[in-house]
N, C-alpha and C positions, 0 to 999 in steps of 0.2 A: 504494500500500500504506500502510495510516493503521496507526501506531506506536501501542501500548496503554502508560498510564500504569506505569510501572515495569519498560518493556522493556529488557533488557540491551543492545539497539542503540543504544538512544536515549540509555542512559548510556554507552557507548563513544564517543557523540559531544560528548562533554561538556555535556550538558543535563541540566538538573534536571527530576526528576521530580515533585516538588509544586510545587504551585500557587502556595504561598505565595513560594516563593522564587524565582520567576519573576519580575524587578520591572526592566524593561526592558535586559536583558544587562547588567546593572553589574554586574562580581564586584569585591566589597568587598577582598578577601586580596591584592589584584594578585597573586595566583597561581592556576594551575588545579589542581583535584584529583589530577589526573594528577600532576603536578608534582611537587608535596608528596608523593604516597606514593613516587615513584619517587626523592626524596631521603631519605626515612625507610628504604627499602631500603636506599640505597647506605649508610646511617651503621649501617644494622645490619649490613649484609655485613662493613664496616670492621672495625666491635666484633668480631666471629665472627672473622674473620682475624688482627686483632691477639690474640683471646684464645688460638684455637692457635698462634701464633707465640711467645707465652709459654711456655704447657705445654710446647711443642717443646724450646724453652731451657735451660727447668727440670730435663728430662727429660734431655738433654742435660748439665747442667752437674752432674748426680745421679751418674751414672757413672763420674766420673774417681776419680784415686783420690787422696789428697793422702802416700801413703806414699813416704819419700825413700831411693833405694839406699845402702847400706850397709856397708863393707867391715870383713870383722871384723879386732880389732885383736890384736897377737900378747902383750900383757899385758892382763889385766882395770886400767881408770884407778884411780890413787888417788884420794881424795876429801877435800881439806883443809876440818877446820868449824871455827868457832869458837864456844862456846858464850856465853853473857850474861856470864859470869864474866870472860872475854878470855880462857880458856884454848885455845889452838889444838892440834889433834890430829889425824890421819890415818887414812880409813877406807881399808882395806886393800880392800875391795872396796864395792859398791852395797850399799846396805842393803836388807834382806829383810822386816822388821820393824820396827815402831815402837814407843811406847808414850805415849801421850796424856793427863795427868792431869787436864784439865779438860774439862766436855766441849763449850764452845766451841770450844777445840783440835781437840779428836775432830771437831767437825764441819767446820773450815777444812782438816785433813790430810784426811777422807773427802771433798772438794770436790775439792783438789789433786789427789787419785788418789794 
């Protein structure tokens, strides 16, 4: 049975199909075609595996929750401040309200929260 130039059997056997490259069995690569694709597979399966092992992670470490329990306390805390002047003073409870007069201010307090 005589094989036809650019038969699929004749490339399974790792022969080349043109002429030119035909130049007495010497493959130049010290590798076979075989070879190299079936190592460029394994480094893409890799890639593919490590990329969902990522998203997995990701996806995973998206979920938790970082809020800490909390017991309530039987007085609301006082809250000692000291102003630039050095005058010291007690806020009786958490402040509700602020007021900003510059609006560098306004914008380091609206960062704060």
């Amino acid at each position: 049975m005589r094989m036809r130039s650019g038969d699929p059997r004749e490339m399974r056997a790792g022969r080349s199909t043109g002429e030119a490259v035909r130049t007495s069995g010497v493959q130049y690569s010290g590798r076979s075609r075989g070879a190299a694709l079936r190592r460029v597979r394994i480094w893409g399966a890799t890639v593919a595996a490590m990329l969902v092992l990522v998203a997995a992670l990701l996806a995973a470490v998206g979920c938790g929750t970082n809020q800490k329990a909390t017991t309530p306390s039987a007085s609301p805390a006082r809250i000692a401040v000291t102003d630039d002047a050095g005058r010291a003073f007690t806020l009786q409870k958490p402040a509700t309200r602020i007021v900003s007069l510059a609006p560098a201010q306004t914008e380091m307090v609206y960062a704060v929260g």
